[in-house]
C-alpha positions as CSV (number, residue, x, y, z in Angstrom):
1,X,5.6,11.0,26.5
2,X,3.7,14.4,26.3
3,X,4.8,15.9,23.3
4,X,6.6,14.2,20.7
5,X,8.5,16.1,18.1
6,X,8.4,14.6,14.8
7,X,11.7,13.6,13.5
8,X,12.3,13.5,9.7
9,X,15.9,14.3,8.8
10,X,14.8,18.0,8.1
11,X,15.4,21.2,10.5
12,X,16.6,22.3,14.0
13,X,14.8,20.2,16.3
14,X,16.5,20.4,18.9
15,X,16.0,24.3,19.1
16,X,12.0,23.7,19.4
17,X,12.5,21.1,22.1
18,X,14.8,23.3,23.8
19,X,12.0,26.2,23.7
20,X,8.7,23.4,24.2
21,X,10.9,22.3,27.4
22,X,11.5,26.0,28.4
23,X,7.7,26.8,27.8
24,X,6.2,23.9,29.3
25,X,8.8,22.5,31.9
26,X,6.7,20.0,33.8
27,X,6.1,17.9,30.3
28,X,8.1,15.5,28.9
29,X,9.5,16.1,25.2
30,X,10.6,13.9,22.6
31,X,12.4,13.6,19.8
32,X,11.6,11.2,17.7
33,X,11.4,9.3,14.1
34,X,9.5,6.4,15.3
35,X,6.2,5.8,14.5
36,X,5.1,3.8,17.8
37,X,6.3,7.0,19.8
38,X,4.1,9.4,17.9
39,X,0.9,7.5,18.3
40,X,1.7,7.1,21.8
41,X,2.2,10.6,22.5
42,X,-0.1,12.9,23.8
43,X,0.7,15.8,21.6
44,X,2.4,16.1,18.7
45,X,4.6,19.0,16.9
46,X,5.6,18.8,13.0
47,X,8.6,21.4,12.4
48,X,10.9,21.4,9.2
49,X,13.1,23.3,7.5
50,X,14.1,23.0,3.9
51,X,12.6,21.9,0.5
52,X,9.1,20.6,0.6
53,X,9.8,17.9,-1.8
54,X,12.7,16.6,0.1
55,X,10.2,16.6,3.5
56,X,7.8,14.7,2.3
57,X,10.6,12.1,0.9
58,X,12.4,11.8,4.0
59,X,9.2,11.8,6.0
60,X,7.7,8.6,3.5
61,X,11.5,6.9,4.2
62,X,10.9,6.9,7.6
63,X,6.9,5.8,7.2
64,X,6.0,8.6,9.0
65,X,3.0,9.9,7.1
66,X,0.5,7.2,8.7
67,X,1.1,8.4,12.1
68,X,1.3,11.9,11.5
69,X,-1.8,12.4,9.7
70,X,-3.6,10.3,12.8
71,X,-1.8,12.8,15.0
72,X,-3.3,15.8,12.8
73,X,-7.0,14.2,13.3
74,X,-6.8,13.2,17.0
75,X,-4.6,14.7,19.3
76,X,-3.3,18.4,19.6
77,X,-1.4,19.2,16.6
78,X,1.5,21.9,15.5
79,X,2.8,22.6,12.5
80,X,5.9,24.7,12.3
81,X,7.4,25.9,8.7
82,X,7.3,23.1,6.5
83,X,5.1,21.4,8.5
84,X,2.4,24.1,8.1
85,X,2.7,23.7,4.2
86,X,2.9,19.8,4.0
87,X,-0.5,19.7,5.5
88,X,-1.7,20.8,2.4
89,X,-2.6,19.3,-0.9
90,X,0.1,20.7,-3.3
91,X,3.4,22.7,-3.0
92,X,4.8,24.9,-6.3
93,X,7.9,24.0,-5.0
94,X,8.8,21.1,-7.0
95,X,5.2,20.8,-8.2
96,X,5.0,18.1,-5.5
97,X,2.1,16.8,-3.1
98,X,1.5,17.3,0.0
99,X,-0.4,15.4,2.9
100,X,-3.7,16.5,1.3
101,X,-5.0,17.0,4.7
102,X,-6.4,20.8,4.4
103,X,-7.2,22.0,0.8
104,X,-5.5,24.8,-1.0
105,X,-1.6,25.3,-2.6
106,X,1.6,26.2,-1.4
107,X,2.5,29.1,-3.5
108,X,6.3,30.9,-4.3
109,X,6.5,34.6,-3.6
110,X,6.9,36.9,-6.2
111,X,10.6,37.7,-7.6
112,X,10.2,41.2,-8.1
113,X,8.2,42.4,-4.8
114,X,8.5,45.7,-3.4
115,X,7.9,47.3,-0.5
116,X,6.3,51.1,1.2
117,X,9.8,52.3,1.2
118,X,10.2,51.4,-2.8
119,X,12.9,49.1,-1.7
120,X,12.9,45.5,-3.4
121,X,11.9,42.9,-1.0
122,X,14.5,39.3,-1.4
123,X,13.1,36.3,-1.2
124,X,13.1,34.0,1.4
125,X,11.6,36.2,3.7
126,X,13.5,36.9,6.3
127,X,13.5,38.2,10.0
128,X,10.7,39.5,12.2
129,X,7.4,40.4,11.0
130,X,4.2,40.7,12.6
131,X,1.4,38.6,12.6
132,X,-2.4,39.5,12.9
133,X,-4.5,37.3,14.3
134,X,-7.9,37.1,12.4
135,X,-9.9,36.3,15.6
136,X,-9.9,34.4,19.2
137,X,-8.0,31.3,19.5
138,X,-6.5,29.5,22.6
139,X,-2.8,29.4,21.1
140,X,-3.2,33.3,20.7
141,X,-3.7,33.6,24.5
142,X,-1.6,36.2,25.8
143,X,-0.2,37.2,22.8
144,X,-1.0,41.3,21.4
145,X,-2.4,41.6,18.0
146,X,0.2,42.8,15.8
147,X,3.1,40.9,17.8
148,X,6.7,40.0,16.1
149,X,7.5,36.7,14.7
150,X,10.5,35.1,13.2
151,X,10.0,34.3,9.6
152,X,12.2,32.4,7.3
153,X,10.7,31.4,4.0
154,X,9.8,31.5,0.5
155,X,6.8,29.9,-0.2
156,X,3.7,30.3,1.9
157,X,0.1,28.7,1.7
158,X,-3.0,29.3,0.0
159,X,-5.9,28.0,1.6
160,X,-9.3,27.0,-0.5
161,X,-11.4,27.7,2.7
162,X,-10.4,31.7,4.5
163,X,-12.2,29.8,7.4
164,X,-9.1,28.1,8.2
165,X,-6.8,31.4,8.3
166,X,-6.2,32.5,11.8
167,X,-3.2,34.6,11.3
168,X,-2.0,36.6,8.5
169,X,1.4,38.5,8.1
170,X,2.3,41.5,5.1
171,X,5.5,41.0,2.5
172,X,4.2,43.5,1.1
173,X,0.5,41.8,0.4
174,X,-1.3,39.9,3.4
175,X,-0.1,36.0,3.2
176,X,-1.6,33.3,5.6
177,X,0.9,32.3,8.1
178,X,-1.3,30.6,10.3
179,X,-3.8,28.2,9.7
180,X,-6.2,26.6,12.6
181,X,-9.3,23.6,12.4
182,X,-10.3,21.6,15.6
183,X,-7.5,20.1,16.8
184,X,-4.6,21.4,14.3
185,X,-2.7,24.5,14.7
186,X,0.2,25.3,12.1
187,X,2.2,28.5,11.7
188,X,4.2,29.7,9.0
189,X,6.6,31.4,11.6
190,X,9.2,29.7,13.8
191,X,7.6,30.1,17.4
192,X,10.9,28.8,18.9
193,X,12.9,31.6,17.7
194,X,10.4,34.5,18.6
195,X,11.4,35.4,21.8
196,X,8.6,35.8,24.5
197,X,5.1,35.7,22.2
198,X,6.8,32.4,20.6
199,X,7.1,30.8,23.8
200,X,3.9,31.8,24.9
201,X,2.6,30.4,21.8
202,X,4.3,26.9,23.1
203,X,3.0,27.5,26.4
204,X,-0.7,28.0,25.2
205,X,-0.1,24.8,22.9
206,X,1.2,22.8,26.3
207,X,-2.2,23.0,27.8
208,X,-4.6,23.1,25.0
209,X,-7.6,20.7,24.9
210,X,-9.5,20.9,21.6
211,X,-12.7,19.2,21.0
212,X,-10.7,16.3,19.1
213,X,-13.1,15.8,16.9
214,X,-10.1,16.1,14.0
215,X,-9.4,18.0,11.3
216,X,-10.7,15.4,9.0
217,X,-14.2,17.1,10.0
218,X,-14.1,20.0,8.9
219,X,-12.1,18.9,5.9
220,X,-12.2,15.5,4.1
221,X,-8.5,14.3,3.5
222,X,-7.4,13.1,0.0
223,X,-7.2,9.6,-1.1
């Protein structure tokens, strides 16, 4: 297959096949949970929705985390949601760890935030927001500075390196929301529900060809 998407028990999936098909109609996409599929594919996206702890339990049931952290070093790579913030080391939510493949946290926001208007900003973030893209990239291809994603969280990630930060969103204080390292890309945002500059963002993923040198590179994984 071209792209499989990693199937864990955890999120829409169907909705980010649906918009990877849309994008990229000549590929084949996948849905899947099995590992064989996975290393066979030729790219691979990592979406979830949910608690972090209960990812990465339902990801172990299904023996997943061998073959996605392969994926991560050697073929394209996404990361959508959850599967931006399981690629790193440690999560507050549920003080639980993560794949330990980029270093940093995943951190709650703040209960008591509040925005230019005065107005007291809820947690999970929700809606559309923009995102600012901290430099060149070949995902950002045709998408303006400043353009609207779809957000829908409550924790966000800290990275121990800025290098990796190629995107960056306000609620109310600048959070990461998009991380980037050779081969990996992994936004905070949910591309298939951003209208046009999501599914140019799938489009650009579709034909990417990093150096696959893999993430483990630039950063040396956990044990």
């Amino acid at each position: 297959m071209d792209i499989a998407v990693v199937d864990y028990g955890m999120g829409n999936l169907r909705s980010v096949a649906k918009a990877l098909e849309h994008a990229a109609p000549q590929l084949k996409v996948v849905i899947t949970d099995d590992v064989d599929a996975v290393r066979g594919a030729a790219r691979v996206v990592f979406p979830g929705q949910g608690a972090m702890p209960d990812c990465m339990r339902e990801m172990d049931a299904r023996g997943l985390r061998p073959a996605v952290l392969e994926a991560a070093r050697h073929k394209p790579f996404l990361g959508i949601c959850i599967g931006l913030q399981m690629l790193f080391e440690s999560s507050e939510e549920g003080e639980v760890n993560g794949l330990g493949l980029l270093r940093g946290r995943v951190r709650r926001f703040a209960d008591a935030m509040v925005g230019a208007d005065g107005m007291r900003l809820k947690v999970p973030h929700m809606g559309w927001n923009q995102v600012w893209q901290t430099g060149a990239h070949p995902l950002w291809s045709g998408i303006a500075d400043g353009s609207r994603f779809y957000f829908v969280h409550s924790y966000y990630v800290d990275p121990a390196d800025t290098a990796l930060i190629a995107g960056g969103s306000d609620y109310p204080q600048r959070f990461t929301c998009a991380v980037a390292v050779d081969n990996v890309f992994a936004v905070q945002f949910h591309p298939e529900k951003s209208d046009t500059a999501g599914l140019q963002l799938l489009a650009n993923f579709a034909r990417w060809q990093p150096a696959l040198r893999g993430a483990a590179a630039a950063v040396e994984p956990l044990a």
